[in-house]
C-alpha positions as a Markdown table, in Angstrom:
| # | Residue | x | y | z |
|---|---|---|---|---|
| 1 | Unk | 17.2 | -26.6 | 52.3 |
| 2 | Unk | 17.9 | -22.9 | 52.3 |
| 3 | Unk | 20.4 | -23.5 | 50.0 |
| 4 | Unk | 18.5 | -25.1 | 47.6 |
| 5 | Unk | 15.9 | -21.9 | 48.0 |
| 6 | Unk | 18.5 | -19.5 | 46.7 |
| 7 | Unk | 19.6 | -21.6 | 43.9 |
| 8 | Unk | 16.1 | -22.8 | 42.8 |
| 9 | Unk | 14.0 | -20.0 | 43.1 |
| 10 | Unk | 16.3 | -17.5 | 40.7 |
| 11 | Unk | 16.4 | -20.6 | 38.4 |
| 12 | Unk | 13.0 | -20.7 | 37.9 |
| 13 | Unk | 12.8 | -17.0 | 37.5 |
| 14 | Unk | 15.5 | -17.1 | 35.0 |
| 15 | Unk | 13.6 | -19.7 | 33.1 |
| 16 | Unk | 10.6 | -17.7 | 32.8 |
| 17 | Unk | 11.8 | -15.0 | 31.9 |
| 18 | Unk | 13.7 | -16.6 | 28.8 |
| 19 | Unk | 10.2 | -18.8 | 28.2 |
| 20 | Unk | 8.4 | -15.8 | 28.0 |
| 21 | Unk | 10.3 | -13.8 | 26.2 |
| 22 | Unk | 10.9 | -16.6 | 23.4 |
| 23 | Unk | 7.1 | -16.7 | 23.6 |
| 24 | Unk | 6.8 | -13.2 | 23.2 |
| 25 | Unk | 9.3 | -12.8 | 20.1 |
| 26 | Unk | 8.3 | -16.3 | 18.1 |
| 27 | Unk | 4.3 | -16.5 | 19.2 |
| 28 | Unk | 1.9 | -16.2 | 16.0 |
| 29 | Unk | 1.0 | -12.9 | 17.5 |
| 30 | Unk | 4.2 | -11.9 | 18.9 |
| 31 | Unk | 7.1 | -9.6 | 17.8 |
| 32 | Unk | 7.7 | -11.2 | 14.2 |
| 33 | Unk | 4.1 | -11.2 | 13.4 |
| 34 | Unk | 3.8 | -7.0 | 14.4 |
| 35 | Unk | 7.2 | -6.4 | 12.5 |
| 36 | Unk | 5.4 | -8.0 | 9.1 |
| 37 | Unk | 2.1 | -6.6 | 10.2 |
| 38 | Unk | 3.7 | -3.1 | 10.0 |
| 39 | Unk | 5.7 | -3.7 | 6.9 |
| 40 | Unk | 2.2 | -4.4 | 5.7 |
| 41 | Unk | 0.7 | -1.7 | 6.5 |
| 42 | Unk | 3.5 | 0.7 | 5.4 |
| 43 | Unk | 3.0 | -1.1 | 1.7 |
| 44 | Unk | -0.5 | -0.3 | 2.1 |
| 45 | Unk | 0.3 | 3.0 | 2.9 |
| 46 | Unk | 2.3 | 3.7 | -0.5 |
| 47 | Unk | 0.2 | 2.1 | -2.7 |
| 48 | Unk | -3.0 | 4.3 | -1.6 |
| 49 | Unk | -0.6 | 7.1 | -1.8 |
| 50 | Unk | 0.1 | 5.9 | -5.1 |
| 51 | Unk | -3.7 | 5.9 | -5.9 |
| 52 | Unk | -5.1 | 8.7 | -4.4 |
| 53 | Unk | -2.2 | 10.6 | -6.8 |
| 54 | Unk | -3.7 | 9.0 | -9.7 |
| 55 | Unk | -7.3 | 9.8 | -8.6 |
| 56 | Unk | -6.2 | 13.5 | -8.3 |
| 57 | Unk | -4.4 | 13.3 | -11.7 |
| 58 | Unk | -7.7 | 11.5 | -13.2 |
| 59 | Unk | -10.2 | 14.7 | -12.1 |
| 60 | Unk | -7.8 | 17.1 | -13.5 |
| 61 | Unk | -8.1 | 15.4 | -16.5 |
| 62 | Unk | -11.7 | 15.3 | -16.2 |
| 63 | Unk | -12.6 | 19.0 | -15.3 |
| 64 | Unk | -10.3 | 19.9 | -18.4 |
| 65 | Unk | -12.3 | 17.6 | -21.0 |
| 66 | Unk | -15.7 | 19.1 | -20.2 |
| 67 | Unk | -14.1 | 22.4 | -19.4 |
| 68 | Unk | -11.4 | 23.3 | -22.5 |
| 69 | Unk | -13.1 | 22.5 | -26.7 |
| 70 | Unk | -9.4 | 21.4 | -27.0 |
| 71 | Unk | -9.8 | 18.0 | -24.8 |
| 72 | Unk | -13.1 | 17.7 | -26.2 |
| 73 | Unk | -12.1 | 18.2 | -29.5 |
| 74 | Unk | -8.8 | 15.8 | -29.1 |
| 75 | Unk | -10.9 | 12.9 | -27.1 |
| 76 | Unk | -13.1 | 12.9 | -30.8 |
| 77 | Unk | -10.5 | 12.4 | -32.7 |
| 78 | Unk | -8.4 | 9.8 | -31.0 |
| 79 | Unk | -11.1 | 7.7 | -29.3 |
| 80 | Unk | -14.1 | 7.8 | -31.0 |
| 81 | Unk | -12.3 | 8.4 | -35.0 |
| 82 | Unk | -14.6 | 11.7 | -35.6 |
| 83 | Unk | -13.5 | 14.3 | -38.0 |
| 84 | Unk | -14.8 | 17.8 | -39.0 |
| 85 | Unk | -17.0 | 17.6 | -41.9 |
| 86 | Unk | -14.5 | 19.4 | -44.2 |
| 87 | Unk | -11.5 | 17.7 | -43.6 |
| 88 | Unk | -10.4 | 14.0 | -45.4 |
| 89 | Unk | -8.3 | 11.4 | -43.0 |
| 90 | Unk | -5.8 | 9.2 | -44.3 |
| 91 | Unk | -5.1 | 5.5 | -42.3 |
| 92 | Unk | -1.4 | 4.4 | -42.2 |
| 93 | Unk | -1.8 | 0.8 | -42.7 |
């Protein structure tokens, strides 16, 4: 009987432990699941990075058409086809 104590009892432990940690690596919320969760987030990270760069690039732009006649003058021209009143345009076809 005693003998059976001191082999069964670590057994049992030993399972467990390899249950558990199987469980805790392969669970839907266990190790694999943070690991893509953080690969996630790290993607997410970048790609507001990536926007808040363009957002900052996109005021500049901004503050220099209403601030410099140049922009203003360049945004006529190339979006909305004005001209000056004494000047002729030619259209490459």
């Amino acid at each position: 009987m005693v003998v059976y104590k001191k082999f069964i009892i670590p057994l049992f432990l030993l399972v467990e432990i390899i249950f558990f940690g199987v469980y805790y690596v392969y669970a839907p919320h266990g190790l694999s699941y943070l690991i893509k969760f953080s690969q996630e987030n790290n993607d997410m990270r970048m790609t507001m990075r990536d926007i808040q760069h363009d957002i900052e690039v996109l005021t500049g732009q901004v503050q220099d058409s209403t601030t410099f006649a140049y922009y203003k003058e360049k945004i006529a021209r190339e979006q909305l086809q004005m001209m000056l009143p004494n000047e002729q345009v030619f259209y490459i076809i």
